[in-house]
C-alpha positions in Angstrom: 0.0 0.0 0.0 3.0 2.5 1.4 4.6 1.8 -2.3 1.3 2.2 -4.5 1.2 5.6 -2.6 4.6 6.7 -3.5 4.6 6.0 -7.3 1.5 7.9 -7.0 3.1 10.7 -5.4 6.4 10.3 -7.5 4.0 10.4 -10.8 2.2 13.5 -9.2 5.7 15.2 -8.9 6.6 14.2 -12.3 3.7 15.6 -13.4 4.1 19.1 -11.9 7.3 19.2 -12.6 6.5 18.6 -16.7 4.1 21.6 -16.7 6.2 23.5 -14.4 8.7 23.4 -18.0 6.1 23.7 -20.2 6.4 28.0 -18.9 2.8 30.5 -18.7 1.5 29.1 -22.0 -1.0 26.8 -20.8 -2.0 28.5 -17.0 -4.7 25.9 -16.9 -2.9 22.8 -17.0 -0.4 23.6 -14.6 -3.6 23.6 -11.7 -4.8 20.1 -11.9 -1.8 18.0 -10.9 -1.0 20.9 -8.4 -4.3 20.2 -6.9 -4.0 16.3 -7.4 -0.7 17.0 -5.8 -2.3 18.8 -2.7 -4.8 16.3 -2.7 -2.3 12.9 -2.6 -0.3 15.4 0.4 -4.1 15.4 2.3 -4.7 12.0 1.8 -1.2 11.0 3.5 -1.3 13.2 6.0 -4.7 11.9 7.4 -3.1 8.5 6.9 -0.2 9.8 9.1 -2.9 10.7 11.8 -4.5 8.0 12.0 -1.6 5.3 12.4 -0.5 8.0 15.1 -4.2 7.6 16.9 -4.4 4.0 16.0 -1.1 3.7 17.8 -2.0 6.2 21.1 -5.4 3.7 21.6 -3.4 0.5 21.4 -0.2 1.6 23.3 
């Protein structure tokens, strides 16, 4: 699951990155694997929280 999540994250990266190059020709492009991006970060992050409550109620 952990490595599923990081090719996602690696492809999301990728992705930026390749319209990051691309320069301010296409403005719109460059927002939706930024917010897929932000989106992946959320998703991992609530993850993160809750292994760290899952692991405060079993301790």
């Amino acid at each position: 699951m952990i490595l599923t999540k990081r090719n996602i994250f690696g492809e999301a990266l990728n992705m930026v990155h390749i319209n990051s190059s691309f320069g301010s020709e296409q403005p719109h492009t460059k927002k939706k694997p930024l917010a897929f991006y932000i989106f992946i970060m959320l998703g991992i992050f609530i993850l993160l929280n809750a292994v760290l409550i899952g692991l405060l109620f079993f301790r």
